[in-house]
C-alpha positions in Angstrom: 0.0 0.0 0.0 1.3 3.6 -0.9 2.1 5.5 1.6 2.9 9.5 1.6 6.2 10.4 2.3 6.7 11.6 6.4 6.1 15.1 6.9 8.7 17.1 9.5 7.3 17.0 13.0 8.4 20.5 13.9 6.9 22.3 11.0 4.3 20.1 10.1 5.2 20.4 6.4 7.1 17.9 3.7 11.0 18.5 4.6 12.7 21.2 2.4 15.5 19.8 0.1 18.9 20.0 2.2 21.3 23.0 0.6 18.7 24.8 -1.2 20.5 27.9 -0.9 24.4 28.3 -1.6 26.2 27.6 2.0 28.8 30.2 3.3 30.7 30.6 6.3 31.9 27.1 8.3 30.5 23.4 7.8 30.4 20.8 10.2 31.4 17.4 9.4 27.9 16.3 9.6 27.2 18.9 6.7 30.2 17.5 4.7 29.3 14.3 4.7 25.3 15.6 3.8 26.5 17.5 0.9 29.3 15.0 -0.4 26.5 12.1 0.2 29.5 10.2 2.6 29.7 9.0 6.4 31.3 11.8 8.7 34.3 8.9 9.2 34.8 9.0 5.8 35.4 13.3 5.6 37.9 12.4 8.1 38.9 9.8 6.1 39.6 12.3 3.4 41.1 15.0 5.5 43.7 12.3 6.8 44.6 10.8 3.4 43.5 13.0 0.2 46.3 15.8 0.1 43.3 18.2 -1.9 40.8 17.4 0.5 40.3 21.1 2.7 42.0 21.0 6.2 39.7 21.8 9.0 40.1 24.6 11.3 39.8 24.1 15.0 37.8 26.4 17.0 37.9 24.5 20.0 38.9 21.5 21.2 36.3 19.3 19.8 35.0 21.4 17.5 36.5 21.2 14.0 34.9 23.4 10.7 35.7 23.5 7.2 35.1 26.4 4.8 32.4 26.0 2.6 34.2 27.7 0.0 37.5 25.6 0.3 35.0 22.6 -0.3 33.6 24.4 -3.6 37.0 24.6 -4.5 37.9 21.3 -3.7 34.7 19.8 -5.4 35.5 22.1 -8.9 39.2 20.5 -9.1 37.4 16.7 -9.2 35.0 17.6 -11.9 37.7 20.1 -14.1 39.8 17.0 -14.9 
């Protein structure tokens, strides 16, 4: 049987695509992995082993961000090739 998709409990409304504006500012590893459709291990993963992959920068201990648009960058030197 068919079944609609879930709606968001807080708004009471279908969820809104993720990213639907162009991101600025820092990212979380959570976001990362969202946008580059990965685990958050594996943007570790890729900070530790792929020398192109964006460095985070630490804010505090425990709290690690990446610039959005060092990721742009990054992503625009996989697909130029």
């Amino acid at each position: 049987m068919f079944q609609p998709p879930p709606t968001n409990p807080v708004h009471g409304k279908d969820e809104e695509p993720k990213f639907k504006e162009p991101k600025t500012g820092w990212a979380t590893d959570k976001e990362i992995a969202a946008y580059i459709n990965c685990s958050r291990s594996q943007v570790w993963h890729l900070t530790r082993t792929h020398p192109t992959f964006p460095q985070p920068v630490k804010i505090t201990n425990g709290m690690s961000r990446w610039s959005w648009r060092n990721i742009f960058k990054w992503e625009k030197t996989l697909t130029s090739k």
